[in-house]
Steps between C-alpha positions, in 0.01 A plus 500: 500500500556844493438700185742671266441842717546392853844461600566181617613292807723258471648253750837292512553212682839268421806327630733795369630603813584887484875415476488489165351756201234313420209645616603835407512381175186379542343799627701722214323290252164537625528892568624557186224311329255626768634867670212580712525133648504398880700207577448294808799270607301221662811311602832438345586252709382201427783192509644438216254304221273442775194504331239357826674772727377788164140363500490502818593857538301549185141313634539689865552847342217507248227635691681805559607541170320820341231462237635533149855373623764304254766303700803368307566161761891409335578180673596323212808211497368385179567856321635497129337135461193432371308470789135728439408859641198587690234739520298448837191743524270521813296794686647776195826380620774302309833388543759350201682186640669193334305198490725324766257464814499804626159615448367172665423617818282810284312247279369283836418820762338745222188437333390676136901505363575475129821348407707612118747331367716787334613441126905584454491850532717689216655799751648747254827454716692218528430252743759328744466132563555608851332766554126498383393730803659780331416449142185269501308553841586852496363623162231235492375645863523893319287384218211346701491831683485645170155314457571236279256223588653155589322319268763677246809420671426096542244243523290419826538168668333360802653467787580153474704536243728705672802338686348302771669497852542293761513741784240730474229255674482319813438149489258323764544126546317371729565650851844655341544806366773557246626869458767672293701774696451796221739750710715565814462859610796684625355406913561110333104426537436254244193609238311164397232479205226507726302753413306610832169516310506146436666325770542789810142294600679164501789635763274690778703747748561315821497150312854288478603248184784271429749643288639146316774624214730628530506414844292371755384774719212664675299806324279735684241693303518887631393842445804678544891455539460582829292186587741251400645288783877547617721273252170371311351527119228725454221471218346856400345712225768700355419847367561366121209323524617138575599346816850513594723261724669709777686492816459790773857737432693300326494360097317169494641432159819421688337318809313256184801522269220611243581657142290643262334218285521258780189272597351505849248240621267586784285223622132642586452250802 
């Protein structure tokens, strides 16, 4: 984390929209607490209280993130309840979420994280029930840059005690395959959690699968967009790092009728 001298980075990522004043309020918060800050709007549009579309966004950025970052992830339906806040630490990175899935996808594709639980923070403000990016994130996020050690702001927990989710791995049964679509791009190529580390070996370019749910079609496994026959599925590594569903120029989501958080079944052969 970056020390009390070093002005700090901070990134946003949440379902606010920029409609709204939000996350100006956000930002006015954490540049009044932090002037000489940089703040990095990873994405404000996630859907509403989607938390699988946030870590997905969340998992594919991280390696770009810079060293000593602080992310404030606000994707939080369950804000003003009771539900826990997190500290997730990796690579002198870290990123305050709720403990509602969202850092799922982090916790199974990094290795060497720490996980807090942070204690009810006592802001010197007062807090909204519905707004805890503002007045809990926010200064909690300024005093981290600050250099106060995690270890004072909440208790550390292992990853399985964090919220478990169903979506952020693949399931194998047999011969079948069983995916989660984590995000449909604006070209409507649907983003599956198959990370191409671990299964890009199992779907080799030039190769063609069954595709059984949600409908029964042929897949071929490509390289490119390019390669993917007239009217057909395509298979490919995406550039987020897990292989994506497409169609060549035009959105696939729509050819599949595919959502975000839907299951896909492939069967090997």
């Amino acid at each position: 984390m970056p020390g009390p001298h070093k002005p700090p980075t901070f990134f946003l990522l949440t379902d606010f929209g920029l409609q709204d004043p939000y996350v100006g309020q956000m930002k006015a918060v954490l540049w009044s607490l932090c002037p000489q800050a940089t703040i990095l709007d990873l994405s404000h549009g996630v859907q509403a209280h989607n938390a699988v579309q946030a870590g997905f966004f969340l998992a594919s950025s991280w390696p770009y993130l810079p060293e000593g970052s602080i992310g404030l992830a606000v994707v939080d339906p369950g804000v003003g309840t009771s539900r826990p806040l997190l500290l997730f630490e990796q690579n002198k990175k870290s990123v305050l979420t709720p403990d509602n899935g969202l850092i799922g996808l982090l916790l199974t594709s990094q290795t060497d994280c720490r996980v807090w639980r942070i204690n009810s923070p006592a802001p010197k403000n007062e807090v909204s029930a519905t707004f805890h990016g503002r007045d809990v994130f926010a200064p909690l996020a300024c005093r981290l840059a600050e250099g106060v050690e995690a270890a004072e702001l909440g208790t550390e927990i292992t990853p399985a005690d964090c919220r478990s989710t169903h979506w952020s791995l693949a399931v194998l049964h047999g011969n079948q395959v069983q995916a989660t679509v984590m995000h449909v791009d604006g070209f409507g190529n649907c983003i599956l959690n198959l990370d191409c580390r671990t299964w890009g070996r199992r779907f080799p370019a030039g190769s063609s699968f069954a595709l059984l749910h949600p409908r029964r079609e042929s897949v071929y496994a490509v390289s490119t967009y390019a390669r993917i026959p007239e009217d057909s599925v395509g298979l490919l590594a995406g550039s987020q790092g897990y292989l994506e569903l497409a169609c060549n120029q035009r959105p696939c989501a729509r050819h599949l009728d595919l959502a975000i958080g839907d299951a896909c079944i492939i069967d090997l052969g």
